[in-house]
C-alpha positions as a Markdown table, in Angstrom:
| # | Residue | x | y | z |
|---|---|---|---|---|
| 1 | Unk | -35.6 | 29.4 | -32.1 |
| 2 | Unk | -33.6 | 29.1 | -28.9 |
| 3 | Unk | -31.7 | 31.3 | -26.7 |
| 4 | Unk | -28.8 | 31.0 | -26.0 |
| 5 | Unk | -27.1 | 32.7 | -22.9 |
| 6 | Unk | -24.8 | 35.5 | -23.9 |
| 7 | Unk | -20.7 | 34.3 | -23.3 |
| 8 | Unk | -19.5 | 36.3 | -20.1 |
| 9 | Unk | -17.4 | 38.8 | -22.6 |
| 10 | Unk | -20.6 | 40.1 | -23.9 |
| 11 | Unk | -22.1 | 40.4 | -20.1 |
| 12 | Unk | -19.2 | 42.3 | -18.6 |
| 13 | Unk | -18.8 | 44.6 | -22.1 |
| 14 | Unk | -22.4 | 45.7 | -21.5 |
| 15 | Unk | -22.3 | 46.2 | -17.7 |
| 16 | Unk | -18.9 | 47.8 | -17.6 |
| 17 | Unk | -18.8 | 49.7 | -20.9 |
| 18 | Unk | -22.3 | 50.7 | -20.7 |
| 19 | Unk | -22.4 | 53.0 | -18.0 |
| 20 | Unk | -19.3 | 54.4 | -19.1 |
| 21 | Unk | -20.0 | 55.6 | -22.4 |
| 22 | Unk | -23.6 | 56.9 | -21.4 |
| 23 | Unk | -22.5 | 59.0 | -18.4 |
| 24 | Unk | -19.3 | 60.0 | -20.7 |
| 25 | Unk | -21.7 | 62.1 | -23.6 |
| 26 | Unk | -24.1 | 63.4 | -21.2 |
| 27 | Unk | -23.3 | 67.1 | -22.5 |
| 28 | Unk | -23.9 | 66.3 | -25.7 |
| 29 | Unk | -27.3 | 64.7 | -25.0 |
| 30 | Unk | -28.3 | 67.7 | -23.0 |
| 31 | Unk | -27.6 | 69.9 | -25.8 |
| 32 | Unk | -29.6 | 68.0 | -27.8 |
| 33 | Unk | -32.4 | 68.3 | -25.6 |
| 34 | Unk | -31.8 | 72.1 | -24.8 |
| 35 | Unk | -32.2 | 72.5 | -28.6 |
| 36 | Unk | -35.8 | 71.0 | -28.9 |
| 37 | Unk | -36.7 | 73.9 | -27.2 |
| 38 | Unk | -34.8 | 76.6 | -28.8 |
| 39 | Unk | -35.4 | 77.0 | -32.1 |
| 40 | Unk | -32.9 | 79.6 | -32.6 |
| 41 | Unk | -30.0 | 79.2 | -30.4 |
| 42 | Unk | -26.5 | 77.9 | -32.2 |
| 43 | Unk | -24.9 | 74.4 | -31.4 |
| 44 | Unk | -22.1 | 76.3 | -30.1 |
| 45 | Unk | -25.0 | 78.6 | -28.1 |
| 46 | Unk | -26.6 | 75.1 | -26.8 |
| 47 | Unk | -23.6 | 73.6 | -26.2 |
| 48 | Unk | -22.1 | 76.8 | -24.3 |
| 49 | Unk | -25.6 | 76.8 | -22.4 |
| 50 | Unk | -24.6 | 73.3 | -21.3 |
| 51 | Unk | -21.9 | 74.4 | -19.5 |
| 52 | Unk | -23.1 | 77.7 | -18.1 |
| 53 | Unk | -23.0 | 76.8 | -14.1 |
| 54 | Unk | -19.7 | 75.4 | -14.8 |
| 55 | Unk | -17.7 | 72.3 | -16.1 |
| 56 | Unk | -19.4 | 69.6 | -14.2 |
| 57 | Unk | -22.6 | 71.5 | -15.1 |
| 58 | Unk | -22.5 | 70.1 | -18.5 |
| 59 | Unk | -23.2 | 66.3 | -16.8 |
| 60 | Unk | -26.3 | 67.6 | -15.0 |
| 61 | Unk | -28.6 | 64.4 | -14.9 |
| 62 | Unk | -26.3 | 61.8 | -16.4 |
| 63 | Unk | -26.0 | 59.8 | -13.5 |
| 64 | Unk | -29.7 | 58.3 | -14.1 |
| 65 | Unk | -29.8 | 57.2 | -17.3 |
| 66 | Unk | -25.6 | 56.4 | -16.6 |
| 67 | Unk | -27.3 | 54.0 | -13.6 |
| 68 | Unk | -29.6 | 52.1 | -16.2 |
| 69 | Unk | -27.1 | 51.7 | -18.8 |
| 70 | Unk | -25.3 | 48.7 | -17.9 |
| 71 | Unk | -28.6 | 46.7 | -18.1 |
| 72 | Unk | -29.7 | 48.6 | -21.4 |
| 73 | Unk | -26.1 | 47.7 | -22.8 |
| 74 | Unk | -26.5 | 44.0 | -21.6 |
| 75 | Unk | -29.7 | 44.4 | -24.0 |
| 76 | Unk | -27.9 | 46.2 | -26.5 |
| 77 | Unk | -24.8 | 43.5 | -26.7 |
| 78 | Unk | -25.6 | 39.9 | -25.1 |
| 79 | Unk | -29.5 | 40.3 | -25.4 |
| 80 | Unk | -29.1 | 41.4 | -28.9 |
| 81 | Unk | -26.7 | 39.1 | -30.2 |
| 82 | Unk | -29.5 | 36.1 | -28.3 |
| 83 | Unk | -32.4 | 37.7 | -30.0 |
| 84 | Unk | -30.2 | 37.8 | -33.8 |
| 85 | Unk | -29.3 | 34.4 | -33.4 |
| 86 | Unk | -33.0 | 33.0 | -32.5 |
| 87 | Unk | -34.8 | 35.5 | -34.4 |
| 88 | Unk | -32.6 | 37.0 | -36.7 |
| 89 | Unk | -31.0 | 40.4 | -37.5 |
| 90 | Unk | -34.0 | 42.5 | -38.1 |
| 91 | Unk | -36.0 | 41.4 | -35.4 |
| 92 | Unk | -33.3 | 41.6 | -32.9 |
| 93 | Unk | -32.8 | 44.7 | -33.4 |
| 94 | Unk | -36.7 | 45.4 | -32.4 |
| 95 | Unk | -36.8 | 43.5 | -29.8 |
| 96 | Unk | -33.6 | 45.0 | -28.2 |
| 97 | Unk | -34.6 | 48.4 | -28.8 |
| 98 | Unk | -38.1 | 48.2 | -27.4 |
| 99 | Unk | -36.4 | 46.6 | -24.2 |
| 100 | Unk | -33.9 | 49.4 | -24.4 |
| 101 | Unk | -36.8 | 51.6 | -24.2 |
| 102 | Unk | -38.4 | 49.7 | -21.2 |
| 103 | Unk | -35.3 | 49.8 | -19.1 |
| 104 | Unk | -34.0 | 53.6 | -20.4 |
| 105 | Unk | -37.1 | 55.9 | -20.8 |
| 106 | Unk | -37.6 | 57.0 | -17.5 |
| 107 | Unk | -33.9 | 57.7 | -16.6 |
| 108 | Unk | -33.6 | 59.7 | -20.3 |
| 109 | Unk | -36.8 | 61.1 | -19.9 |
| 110 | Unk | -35.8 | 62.3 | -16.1 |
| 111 | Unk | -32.4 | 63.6 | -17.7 |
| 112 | Unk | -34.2 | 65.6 | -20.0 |
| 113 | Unk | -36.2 | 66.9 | -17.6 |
| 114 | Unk | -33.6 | 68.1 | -15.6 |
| 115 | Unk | -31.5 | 69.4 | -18.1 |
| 116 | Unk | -34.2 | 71.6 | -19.1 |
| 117 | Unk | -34.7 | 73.0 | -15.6 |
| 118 | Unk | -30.9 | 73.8 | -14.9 |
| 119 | Unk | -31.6 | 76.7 | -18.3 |
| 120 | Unk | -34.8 | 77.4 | -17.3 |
| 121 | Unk | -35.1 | 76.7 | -13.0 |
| 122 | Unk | -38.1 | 75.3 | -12.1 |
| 123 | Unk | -40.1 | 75.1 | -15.4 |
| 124 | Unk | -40.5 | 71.5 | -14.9 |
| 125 | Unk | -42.2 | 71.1 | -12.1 |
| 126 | Unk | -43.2 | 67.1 | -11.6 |
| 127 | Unk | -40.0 | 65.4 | -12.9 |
| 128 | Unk | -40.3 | 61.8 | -14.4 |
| 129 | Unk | -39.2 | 59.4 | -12.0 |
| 130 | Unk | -36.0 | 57.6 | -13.0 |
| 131 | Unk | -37.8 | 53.7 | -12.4 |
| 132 | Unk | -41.1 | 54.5 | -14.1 |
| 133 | Unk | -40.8 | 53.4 | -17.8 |
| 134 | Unk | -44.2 | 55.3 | -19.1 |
| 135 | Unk | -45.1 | 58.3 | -20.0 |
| 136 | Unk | -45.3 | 60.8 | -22.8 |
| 137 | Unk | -43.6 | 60.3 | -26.1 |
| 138 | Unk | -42.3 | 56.4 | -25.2 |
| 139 | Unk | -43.5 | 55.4 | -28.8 |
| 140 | Unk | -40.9 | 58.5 | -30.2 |
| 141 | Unk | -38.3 | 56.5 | -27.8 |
| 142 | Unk | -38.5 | 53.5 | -29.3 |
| 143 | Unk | -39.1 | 54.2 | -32.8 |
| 144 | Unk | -35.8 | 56.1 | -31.7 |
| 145 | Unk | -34.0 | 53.5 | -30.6 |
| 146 | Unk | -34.9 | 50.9 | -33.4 |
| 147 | Unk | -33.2 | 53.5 | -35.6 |
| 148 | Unk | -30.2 | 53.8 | -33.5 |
| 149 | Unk | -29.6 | 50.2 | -32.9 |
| 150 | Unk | -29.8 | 49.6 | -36.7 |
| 151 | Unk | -26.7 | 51.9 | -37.2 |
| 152 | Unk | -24.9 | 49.7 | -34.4 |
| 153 | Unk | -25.6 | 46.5 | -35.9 |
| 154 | Unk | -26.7 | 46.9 | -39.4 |
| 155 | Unk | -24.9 | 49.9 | -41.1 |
| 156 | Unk | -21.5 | 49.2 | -39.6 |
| 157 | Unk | -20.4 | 46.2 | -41.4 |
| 158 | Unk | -21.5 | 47.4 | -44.6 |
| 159 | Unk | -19.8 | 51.3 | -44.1 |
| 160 | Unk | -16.7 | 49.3 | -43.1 |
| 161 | Unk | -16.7 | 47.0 | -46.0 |
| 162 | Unk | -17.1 | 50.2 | -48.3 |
| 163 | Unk | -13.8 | 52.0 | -46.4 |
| 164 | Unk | -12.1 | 49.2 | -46.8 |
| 165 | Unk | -12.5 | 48.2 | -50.7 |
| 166 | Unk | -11.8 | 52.5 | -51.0 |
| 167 | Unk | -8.1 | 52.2 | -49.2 |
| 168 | Unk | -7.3 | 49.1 | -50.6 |
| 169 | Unk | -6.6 | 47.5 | -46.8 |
| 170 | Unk | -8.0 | 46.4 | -43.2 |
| 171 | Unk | -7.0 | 47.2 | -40.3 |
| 172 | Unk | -8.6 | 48.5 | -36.6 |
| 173 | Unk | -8.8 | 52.1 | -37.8 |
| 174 | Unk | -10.9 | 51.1 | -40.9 |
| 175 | Unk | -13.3 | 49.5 | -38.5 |
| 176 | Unk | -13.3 | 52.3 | -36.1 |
| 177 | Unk | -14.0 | 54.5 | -39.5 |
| 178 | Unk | -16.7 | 52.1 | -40.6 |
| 179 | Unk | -18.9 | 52.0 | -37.1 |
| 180 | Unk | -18.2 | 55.8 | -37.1 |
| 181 | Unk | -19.6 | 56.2 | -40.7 |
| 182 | Unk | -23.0 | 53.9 | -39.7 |
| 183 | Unk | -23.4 | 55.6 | -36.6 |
| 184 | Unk | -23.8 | 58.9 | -38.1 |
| 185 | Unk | -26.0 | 57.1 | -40.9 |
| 186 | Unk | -28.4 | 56.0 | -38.0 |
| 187 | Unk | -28.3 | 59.8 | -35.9 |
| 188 | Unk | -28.9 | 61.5 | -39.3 |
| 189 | Unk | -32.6 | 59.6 | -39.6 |
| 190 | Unk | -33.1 | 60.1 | -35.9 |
| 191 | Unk | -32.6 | 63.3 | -34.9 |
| 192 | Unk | -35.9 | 64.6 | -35.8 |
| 193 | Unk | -37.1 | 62.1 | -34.0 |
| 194 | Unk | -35.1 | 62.4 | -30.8 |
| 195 | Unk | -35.7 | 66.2 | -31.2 |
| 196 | Unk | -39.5 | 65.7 | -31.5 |
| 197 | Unk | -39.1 | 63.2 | -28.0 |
| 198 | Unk | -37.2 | 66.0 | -26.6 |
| 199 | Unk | -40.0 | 68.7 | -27.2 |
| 200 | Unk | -42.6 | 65.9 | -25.8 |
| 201 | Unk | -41.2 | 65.5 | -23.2 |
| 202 | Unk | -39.7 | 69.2 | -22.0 |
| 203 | Unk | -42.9 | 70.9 | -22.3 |
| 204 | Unk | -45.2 | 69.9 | -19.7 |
| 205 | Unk | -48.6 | 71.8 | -21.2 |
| 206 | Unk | -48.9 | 68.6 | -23.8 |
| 207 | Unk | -50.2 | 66.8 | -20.8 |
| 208 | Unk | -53.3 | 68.9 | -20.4 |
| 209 | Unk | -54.1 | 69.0 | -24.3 |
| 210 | Unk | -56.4 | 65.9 | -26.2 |
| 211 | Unk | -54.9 | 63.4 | -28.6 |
| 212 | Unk | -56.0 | 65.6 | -31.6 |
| 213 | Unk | -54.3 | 69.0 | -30.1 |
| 214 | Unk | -51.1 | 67.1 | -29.1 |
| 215 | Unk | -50.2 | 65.5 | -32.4 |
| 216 | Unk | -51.3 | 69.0 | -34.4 |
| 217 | Unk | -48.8 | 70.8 | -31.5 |
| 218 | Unk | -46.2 | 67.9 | -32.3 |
| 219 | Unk | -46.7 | 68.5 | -36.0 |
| 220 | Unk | -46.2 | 72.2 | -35.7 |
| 221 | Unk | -43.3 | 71.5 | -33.6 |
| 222 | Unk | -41.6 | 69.7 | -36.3 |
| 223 | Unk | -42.3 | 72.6 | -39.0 |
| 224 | Unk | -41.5 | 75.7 | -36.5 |
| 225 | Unk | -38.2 | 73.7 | -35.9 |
| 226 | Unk | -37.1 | 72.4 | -39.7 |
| 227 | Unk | -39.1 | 75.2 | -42.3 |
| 228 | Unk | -39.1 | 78.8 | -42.9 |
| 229 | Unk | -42.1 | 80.5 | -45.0 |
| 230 | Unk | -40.0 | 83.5 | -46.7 |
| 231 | Unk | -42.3 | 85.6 | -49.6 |
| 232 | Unk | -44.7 | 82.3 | -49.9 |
| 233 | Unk | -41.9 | 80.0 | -50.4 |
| 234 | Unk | -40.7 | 77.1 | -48.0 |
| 235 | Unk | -37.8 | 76.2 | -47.5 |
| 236 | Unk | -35.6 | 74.1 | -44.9 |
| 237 | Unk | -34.0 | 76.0 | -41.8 |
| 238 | Unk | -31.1 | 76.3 | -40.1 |
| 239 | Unk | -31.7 | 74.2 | -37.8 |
| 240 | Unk | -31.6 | 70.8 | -40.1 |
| 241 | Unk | -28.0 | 71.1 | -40.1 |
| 242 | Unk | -27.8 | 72.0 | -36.9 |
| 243 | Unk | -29.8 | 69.1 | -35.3 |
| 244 | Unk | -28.1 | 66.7 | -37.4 |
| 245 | Unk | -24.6 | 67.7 | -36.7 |
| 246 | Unk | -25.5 | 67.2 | -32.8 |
| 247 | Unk | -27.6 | 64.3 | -33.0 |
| 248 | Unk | -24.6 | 63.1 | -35.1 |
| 249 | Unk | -22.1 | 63.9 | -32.9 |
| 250 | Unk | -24.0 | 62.4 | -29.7 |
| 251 | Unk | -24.8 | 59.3 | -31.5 |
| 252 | Unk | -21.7 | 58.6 | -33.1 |
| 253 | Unk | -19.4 | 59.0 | -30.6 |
| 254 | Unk | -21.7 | 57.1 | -27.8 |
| 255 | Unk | -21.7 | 53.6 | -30.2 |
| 256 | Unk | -18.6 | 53.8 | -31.5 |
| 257 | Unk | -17.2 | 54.3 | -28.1 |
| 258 | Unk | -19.5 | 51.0 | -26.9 |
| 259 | Unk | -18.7 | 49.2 | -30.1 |
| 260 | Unk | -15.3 | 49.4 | -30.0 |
| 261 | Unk | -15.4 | 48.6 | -26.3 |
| 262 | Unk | -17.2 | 45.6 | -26.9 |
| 263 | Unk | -14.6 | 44.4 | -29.1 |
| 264 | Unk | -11.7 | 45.0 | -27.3 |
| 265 | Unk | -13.4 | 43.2 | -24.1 |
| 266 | Unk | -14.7 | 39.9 | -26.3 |
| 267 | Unk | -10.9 | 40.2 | -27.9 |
| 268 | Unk | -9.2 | 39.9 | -24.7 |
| 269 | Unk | -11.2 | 38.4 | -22.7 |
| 270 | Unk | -9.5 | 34.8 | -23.6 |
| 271 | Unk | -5.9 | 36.4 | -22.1 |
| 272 | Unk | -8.1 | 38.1 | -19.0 |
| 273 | Unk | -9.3 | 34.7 | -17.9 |
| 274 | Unk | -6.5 | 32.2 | -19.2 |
| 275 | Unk | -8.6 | 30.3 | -21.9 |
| 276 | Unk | -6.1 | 31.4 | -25.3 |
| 277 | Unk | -6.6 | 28.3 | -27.5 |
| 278 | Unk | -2.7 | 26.9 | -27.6 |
């Protein structure tokens, strides 16, 4: 089990595409977190609510997680293809995702924060500090981020192999279709998850509860926001399609923007620095 260090392409995809991508779907991950909170606004209402100061509004916060993603994506692309290659698939994806969380929590977490006081001024008042990589529901991020990492790396290939035995052929747009298809396999397991980090993290009364009152206020968190009791029957609400549709659409479109960076970077780099094989 040796590591080996990551080839430049890998570095430079992570640092350059990284922070990129990130600060590019900020709106959709304040939605996201607007909607841990609101339980019976619309995505079109939360994604509206986004944007209410104005255009730029809607990238309230990005820059902080956008300022830790170049590392996070270095762990995400040469630490993670390291870790595979020394430890193997499974594993790497662990590893790289509880570093992810290490580096990211306290930007996301700070993000969050933020975007929940530009709907509702001032209701945060201590705000996570951007550096600081503890604090309340960092288990939820990584458990998060395991899952999210697994559609990058482990439910593309597989989606992609599926497209392509369907049309008959291979070509960029049935990869492009195939790391779409995982990455909206991977959101659809984690939204809960992420929406559950989002309410942990958005309502600052959890930190004066016990252990026992947060996880029963967490637990009826996750029933408030996915089941209806109609005429003693239960049933599931609303907003399960609605959560998945925008952790779907923030997910998806943030790796398979990365992923297809990544391989357009490690593709050219040979012509970029003069090394094509004659």
């Amino acid at each position: 089990m040796v590591l080996k260090f990551p080839d430049a392409s890998n570095i430079v995809a992570g640092a350059c595409g990284g922070p990129l991508c990130y600060f590019t779907v900020t709106p959709f991950r304040n939605a996201c977190t607007l909607g841990a909170t609101n339980a019976t606004a619309g995505a079109l209402e939360l994604y509206g609510s986004v944007f209410s100061g104005g255009f730029l509004r809607g990238w309230t916060g990005g820059i902080y997680p956008s300022m830790y993603a170049g590392p996070t994506f270095i762990v995400l692309g040469p630490l993670y293809h390291a870790l595979k290659d020394a430890f193997g698939l499974p594993l790497g994806v662990v590893l790289a995702s509880a570093t992810e969380s290490g580096i990211m929590y306290g930007a996301e977490t700070k993000n969050a924060q933020m975007a929940k006081n530009g709907a509702v001024p001032g209701y945060i008042k201590n705000v996570q500090p951007a550096w600081k990589p503890l604090g309340p529901g960092l288990s939820l991020h990584i458990g998060r981020n395991i899952l999210s990492t697994s559609g990058l790396r482990l439910f593309c290939l597989p989606c992609t192999w599926g497209i392509e035995k369907a049309v008959g052929s291979s070509s960029a747009m049935t990869t492009l279709a195939g790391d779409f298809a995982g990455n909206v396999m991977a959101s659809l397991m984690t939204a809960p998850v992420h929406q559950l980090y989002g309410f942990t993290v958005t309502t600052p009364e959890l930190a004066q509860m016990s252990g026992a009152e947060k996880r029963s206020r967490m637990i009826q968190f996750l029933r408030d926001q996915y089941l209806v009791t109609e005429g003693g029957m239960t049933r599931l609400s609303p907003n399960v399609p609605r959560d998945l549709f925008m952790r779907a659409t923030y997910v998806a479109t943030l790796y398979t923007l990365y992923s297809t960076l990544e391989r357009y970077i490690i593709c050219q780099w040979p012509k970029w620095t003069g090394k094509v094989s004659s």
